[in-house]
N, C-alpha and C positions, 0 to 999 in steps of 0.2 A: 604123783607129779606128772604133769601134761609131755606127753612126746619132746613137744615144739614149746618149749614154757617161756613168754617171752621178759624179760628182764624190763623191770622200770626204773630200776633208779639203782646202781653201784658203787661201791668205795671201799679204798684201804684202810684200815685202822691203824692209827698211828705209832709208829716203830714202837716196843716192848711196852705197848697198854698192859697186856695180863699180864707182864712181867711186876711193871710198878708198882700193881694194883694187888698182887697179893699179898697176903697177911706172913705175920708170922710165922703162925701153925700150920701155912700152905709149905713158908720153907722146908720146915725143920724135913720132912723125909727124902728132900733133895740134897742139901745139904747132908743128913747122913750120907747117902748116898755117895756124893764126894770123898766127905771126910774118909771111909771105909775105903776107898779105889786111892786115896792119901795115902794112906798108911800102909796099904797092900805094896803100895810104889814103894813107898821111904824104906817099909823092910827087905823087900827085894832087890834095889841099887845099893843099900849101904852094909847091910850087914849079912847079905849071901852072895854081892858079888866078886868077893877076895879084893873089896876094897878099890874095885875099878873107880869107882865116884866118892869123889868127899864129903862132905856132910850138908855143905852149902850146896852142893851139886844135885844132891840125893834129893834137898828139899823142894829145890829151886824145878827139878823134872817132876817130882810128887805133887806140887802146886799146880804145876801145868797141867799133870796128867785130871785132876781133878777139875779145873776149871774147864777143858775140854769135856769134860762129862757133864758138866752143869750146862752147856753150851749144847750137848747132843738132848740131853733132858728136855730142854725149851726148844727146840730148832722149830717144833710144829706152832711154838706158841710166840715167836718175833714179833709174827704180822696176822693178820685175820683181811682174809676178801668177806664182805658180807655185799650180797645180790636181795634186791625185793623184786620177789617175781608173781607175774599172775596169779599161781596159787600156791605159793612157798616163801617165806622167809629162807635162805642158804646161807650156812656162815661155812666158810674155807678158812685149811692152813695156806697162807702164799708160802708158806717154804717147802716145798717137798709136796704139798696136798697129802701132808700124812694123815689129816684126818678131815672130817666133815659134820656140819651138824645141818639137818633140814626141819623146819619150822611148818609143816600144814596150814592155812590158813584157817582152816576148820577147829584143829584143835588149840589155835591163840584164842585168847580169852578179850585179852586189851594189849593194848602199845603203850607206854610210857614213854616222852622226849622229854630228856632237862637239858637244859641250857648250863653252861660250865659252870656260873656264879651259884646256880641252884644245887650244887653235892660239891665233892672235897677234888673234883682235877680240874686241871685245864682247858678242856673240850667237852664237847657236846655228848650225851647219852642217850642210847635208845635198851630199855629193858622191855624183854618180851616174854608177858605171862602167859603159861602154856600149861597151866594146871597149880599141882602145889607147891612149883618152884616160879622165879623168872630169870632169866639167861638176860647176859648184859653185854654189851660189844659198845664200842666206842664209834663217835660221829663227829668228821674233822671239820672243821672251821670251811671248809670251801662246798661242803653240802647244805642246802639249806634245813633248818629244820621247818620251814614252811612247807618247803615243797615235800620234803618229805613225809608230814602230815598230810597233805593234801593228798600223793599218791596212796596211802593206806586207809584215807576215808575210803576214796573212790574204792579200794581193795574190799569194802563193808567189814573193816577192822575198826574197834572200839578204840579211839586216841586221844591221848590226852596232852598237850603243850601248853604253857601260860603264856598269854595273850595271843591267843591262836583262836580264830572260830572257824568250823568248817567251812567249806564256800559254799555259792545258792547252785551255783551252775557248774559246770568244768573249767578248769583254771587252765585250761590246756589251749581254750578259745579265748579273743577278747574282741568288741567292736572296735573298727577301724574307724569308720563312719557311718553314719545313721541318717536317712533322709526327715527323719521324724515326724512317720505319719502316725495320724490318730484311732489306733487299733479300736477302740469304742467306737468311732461315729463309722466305720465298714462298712458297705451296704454291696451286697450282692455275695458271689460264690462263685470258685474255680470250678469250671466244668473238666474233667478229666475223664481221658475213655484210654482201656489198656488194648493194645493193640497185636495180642499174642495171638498168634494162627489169622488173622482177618486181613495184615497188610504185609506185602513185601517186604524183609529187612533193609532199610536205609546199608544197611554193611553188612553183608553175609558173614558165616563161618566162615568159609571159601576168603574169602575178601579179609577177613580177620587175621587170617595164616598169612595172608600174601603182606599185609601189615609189618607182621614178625618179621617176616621173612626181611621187610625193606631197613628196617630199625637192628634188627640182632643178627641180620646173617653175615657180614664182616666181624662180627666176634665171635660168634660161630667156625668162621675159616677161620680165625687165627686162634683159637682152642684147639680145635682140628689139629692144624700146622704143627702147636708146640708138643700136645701129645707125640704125634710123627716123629719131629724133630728129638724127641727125647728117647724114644723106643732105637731112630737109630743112630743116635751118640751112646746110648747105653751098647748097643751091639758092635760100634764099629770103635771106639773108643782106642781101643789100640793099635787101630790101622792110622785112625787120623793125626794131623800134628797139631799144634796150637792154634794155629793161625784160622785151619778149617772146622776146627771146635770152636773159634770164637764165630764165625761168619754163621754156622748155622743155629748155634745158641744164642745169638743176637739177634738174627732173623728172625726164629721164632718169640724171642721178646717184643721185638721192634711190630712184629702181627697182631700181639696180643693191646699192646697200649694203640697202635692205631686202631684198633676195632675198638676198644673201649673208647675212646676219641671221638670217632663215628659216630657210637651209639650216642653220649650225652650233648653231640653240639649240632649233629648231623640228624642221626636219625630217626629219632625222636619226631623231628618235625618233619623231614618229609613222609614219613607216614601216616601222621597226621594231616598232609594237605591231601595224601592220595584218598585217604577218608574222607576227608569234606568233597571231594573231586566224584567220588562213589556214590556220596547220598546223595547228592544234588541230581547225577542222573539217575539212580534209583527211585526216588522221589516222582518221576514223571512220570512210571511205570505204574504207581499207587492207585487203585479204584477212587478213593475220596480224600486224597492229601489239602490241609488246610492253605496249600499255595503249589505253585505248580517246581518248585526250584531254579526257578530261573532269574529270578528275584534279584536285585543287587542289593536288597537293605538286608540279607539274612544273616543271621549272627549265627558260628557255629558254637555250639558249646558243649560241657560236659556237664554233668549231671551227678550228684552225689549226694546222697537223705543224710542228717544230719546224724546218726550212727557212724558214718564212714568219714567226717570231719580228719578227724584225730586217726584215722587208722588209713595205714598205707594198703593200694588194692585198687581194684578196676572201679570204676565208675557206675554210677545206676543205671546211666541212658547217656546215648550222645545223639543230637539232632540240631535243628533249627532254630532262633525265633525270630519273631518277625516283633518291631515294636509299631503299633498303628495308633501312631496320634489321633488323626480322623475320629477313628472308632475307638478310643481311648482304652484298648487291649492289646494283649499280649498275646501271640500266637505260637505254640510249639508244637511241632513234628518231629517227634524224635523216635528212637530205632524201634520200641517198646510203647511207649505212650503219646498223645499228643491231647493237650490240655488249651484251654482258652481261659485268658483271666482277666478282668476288666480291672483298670487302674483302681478304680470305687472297693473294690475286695478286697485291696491289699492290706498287711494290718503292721507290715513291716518291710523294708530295705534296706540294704547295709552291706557293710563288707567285714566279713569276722576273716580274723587273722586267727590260724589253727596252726599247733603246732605238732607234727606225727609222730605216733609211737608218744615214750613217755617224759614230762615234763623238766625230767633233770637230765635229759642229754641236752648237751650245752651245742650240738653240734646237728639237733634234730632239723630235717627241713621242714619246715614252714610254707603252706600254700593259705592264698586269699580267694574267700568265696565271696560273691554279692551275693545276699543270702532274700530268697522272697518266699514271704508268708501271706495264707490267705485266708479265709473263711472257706470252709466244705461244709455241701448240704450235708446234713443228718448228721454230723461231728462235731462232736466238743472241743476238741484238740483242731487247732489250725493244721492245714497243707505246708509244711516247707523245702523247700529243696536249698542247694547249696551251688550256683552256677559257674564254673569254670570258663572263660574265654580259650578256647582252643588255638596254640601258638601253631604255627607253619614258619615264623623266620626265623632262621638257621643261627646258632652262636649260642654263648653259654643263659643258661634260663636261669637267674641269681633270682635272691627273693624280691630283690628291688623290682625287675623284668615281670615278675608275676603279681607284684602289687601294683605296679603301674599297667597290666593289663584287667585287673580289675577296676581300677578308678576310668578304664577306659569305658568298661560297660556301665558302671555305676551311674559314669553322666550321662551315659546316653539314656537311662534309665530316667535317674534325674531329674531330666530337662522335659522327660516327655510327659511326666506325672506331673512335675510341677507347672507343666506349661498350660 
């Protein structure tokens, strides 16, 4: 199993599943079990201990003592966490984590989902054939068995669900809007040239730390602080009174939530405008930049190939573009590449809504790319990238904020293909 393994899709099984679900011949050696730690009790209260307990008493503690033992028997087996991860099915005890079982992707064969009406319970099943047995765990009503199929295609597990087909693409992406161009009638080619060792970086290393620095170093001081702040309440603890243990352990709370504060509503963006503020005069310094930065129609953006849609992480490239009616192209200078695309090559435009990491966190964030695709010389496979609008104002960045700064490029894209 991977170091960092990361979890797509979790859930609890629902309270005494293995309980309900065993047979018979699973009880009887539990039940012994009981019965025996019964009987050890009934003859030890009533008839060795000179009569302290009565008979109803004797049974009435032998009962208990017995069904506390049927209770320590199952304690691993109340609840089950089962996790599907990059390359492991994981089932857990949630009571104690007295035990575990791990699933290899390698060594599963197939997945089975049924649906409740389809076998003898309730809820939802998932059986996992793993050679000459299959292991079975239960799936509650608020997981879907779509999505969960879906996550163990992509996993290249063998699955099977009734009325289920796999998807064509990732279910993790969906179009937003489509300008609906006609990818057959294309005529021309993205010119793209990589600009490693040849141009000035738009945003140094140098420039990259100072970034950090503007976005994370107030939660940086206030991690700093509470560290501090705890090494010395831990050592002075019994010199202080209540009053100056709350002042300094509030303090260092009160540091920690304004830095984290900072960072999502604040920082974020002015380090991002110090960036666009960076390449623009970087940009002049360039031997042969496709425009000189001084531009008032430039668009800054980010850059991400359709691999990193769905996955959280830095971007490909962040630079410019310039859109030229006129000249019916698209102009981009960016930190790494700068490419030129004639409206006539595109073969697509749109905004796919992505949603990161995996599709059953109900809480996963959500970014929107306008997404353009082109013809490349000598390539089968189309150019696409995924283009981000680069925010600089300050306040909370909700998904609504992010999909209304993509419909902001989208028209201006739009308008100028269409026009």
């Amino acid at each position: 199993m991977a170091l960092f393994s990361s979890t797509q899709i979790s859930w609890n099984e629902p309270w005494f599943f293995l309980v309900r679900i065993r047979t018979a011949r699973s009880w009887m050696p539990r039940m012994a079990t009981a019965f025996v730690v019964m009987a050890v009790m009934f003859l030890a209260t009533y008839f060795f201990d000179n009569g302290r307990f009565a008979l109803v008493e004797a049974a009435l503690l032998s009962l208990v003592c017995g069904l506390v033992v049927l209770l320590l028997l199952d304690k691993g087996n109340v609840q089950r966490e089962v996790s599907v991860q990059k390359d492991c099915i994981v089932v857990n005890s949630a009571m104690g984590r007295t035990w575990h079982s791990v699933f290899k992707l390698e060594d599963i064969e197939a997945v089975e989902l049924m649906r409740a009406d389809e076998w003898s319970y309730s809820v939802n099943g998932m059986v996992i054939d793993h050679g000459d047995e299959g292991f079975l765990v239960a799936v509650p009503p608020k997981v879907s068995l779509e999505t969960l199929a879906n996550i163990l295609y992509r996993l290249d597990l063998a699955v099977s669900l009734s009325d289920w087909e796999p998807p064509e693409g990732d279910p993790r992406t969906k179009v937003k809007d489509d300008l609906q161009l006609d990818a057959e009638r294309a005529v021309g080619v993205i010119d793209t040239k990589a600009l490693e060792g040849e141009e000035k970086k738009l945003v140094s290393p140098v420039q990259i730390g100072i970034q950090l620095v503007i976005g994370l170093g107030p939660l940086l001081l206030g991690l700093i602080g509470a560290v501090v702040a705890g090494i010395y309440l831990y050592r002075h603890l019994n010199e202080l009174d209540i009053v100056n243990r709350s002042l300094i352990g509030g303090g260092a709370f009160a540091g920690l939530v304004a830095g984290f504060l900072y960072l999502i509503k604040i920082g974020l963006f002015v380090s991002s405008a110090y960036a666009i503020k960076v390449g623009r005069a970087s940009m002049q310094s360039r031997v042969d930049p496709l425009f000189s930065g001084l531009e008032d129609d430039l668009v800054a953006l980010d850059l991400y190939g359709p691999e990193k849609w769905t996955k959280p992480g830095m971007e490909d490239d962040f630079g410019f573009l310039q859109i030229d009616r006129d000249l019916r192209l698209l102009w981009f200078e960016g930190n790494t590449n700068r490419w030129t695309l004639p409206f006539s090559a595109l073969t697509s435009c749109r905004i796919e809504e992505a949603i990161m990491g995996s599709e059953g966190n109900e809480n996963a964030e959500r970014r929107y790319f306008v997404v353009l695709s082109a013809r490349q010389e000598g390539e089968e496979e189309d150019w696409e990238n995924g283009l981000i609008y680069v925010r600089t104002e300050i306040g909370n960045d909700s998904h609504e904020r992010r999909y209304d700064r993509s419909r902001l490029l989208f028209t201006q894209l739009s308008d100028a293909i269409g026009g």
